[in-house]
C-alpha positions in Angstrom: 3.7 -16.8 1.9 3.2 -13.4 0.3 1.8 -14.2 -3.0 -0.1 -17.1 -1.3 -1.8 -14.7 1.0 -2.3 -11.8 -1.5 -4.2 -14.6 -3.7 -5.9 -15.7 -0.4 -7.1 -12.6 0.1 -8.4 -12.1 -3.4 -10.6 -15.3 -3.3 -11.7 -14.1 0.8 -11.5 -10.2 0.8 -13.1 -8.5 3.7 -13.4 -12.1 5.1 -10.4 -13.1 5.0 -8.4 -13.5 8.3 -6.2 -11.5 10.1 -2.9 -13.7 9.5 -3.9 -13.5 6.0 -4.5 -9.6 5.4 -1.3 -9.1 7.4 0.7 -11.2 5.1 -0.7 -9.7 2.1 -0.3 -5.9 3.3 3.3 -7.2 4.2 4.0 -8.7 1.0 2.4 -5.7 -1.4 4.4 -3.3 0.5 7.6 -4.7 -0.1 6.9 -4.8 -3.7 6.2 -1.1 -3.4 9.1 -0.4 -2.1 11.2 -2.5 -4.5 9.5 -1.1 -7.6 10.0 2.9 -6.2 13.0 2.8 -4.0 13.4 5.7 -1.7 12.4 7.5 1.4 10.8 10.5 0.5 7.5 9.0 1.2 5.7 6.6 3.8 3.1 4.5 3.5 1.4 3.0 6.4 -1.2 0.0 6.9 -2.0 0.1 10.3 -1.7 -2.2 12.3 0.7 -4.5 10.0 3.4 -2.5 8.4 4.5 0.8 7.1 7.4 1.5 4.3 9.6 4.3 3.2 9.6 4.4 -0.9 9.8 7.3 -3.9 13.3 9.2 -4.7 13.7 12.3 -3.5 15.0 13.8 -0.4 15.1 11.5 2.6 13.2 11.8 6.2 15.2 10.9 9.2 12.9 12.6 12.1 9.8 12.9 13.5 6.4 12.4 11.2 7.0 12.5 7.7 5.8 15.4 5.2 4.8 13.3 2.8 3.2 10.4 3.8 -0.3 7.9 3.0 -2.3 6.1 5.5 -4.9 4.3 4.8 -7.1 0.4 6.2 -5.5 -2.8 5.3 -8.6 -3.8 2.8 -8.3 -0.4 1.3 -4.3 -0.6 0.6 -5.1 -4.3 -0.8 -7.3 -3.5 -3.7 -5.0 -0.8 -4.9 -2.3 -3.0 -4.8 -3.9 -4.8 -7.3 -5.5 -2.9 -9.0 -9.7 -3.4 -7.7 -9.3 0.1 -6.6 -8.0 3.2 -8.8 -6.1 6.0 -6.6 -9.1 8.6 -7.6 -11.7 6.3 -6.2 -9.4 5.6 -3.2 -8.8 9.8 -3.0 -12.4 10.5 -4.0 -14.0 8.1 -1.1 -11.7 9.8 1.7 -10.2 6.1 2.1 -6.8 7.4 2.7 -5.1 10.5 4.2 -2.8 11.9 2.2 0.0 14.8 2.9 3.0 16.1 0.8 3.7 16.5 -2.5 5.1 13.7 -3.4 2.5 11.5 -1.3 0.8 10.3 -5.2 1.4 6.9 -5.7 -1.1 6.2 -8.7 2.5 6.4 -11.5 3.4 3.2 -8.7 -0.2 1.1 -8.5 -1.1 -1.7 -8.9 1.7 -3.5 -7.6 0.9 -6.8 -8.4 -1.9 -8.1 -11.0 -5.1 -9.1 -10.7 -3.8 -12.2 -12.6 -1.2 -12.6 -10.1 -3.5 -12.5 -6.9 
């Protein structure tokens, strides 16, 4: 289903419904987190899912120092590439903390070809 939906979405976009987004934000997220194992940083899509990803020294309590945040439709286009990470930083669409919160080296995840 996660291909299926992130090619859904690309037809739909903003339109497209919530089962839909969900399963696409799911299924972009675990490719993140396949292609830059870790925990050093998480990256949440409220409300479907959030992930742990990038080497480097691993959280285990409380809120993470390096983390990114940002809307489901927002985390979709970077995925595949619609949205760069300066346009995403530049328009405030995301809140970033830590150091190692820059996922650009790590985006897009899948292809525009693909979705």
């Amino acid at each position: 289903m996660g291909a299926e939906a992130v090619a859904a979405w690309a037809v739909k976009g903003d339109a497209a419904d919530r089962a839909t987004v969900a399963a696409a934000v799911r299924y972009t997220l675990s490719l993140l987190a396949a292609q830059a194992p870790g925990r050093s940083v998480e990256v949440r899509v409220p409300p479907y899912a959030a992930v742990q990803c990038i080497a480097g020294p691993r959280h285990t309590r409380g809120t993470p120092a390096n983390t990114v945040e940002t809307d489901p439709q927002t985390w979709l286009r970077l995925a595949t590439g619609r949205l760069s990470w300066d346009a995403a930083t530049a328009a405030g669409a995301m809140r970033i903390s830590g150091e190692r919160a820059e996922l650009s080296a790590y985006l897009p995840v899948i292809s525009q070809a693909s979705s």
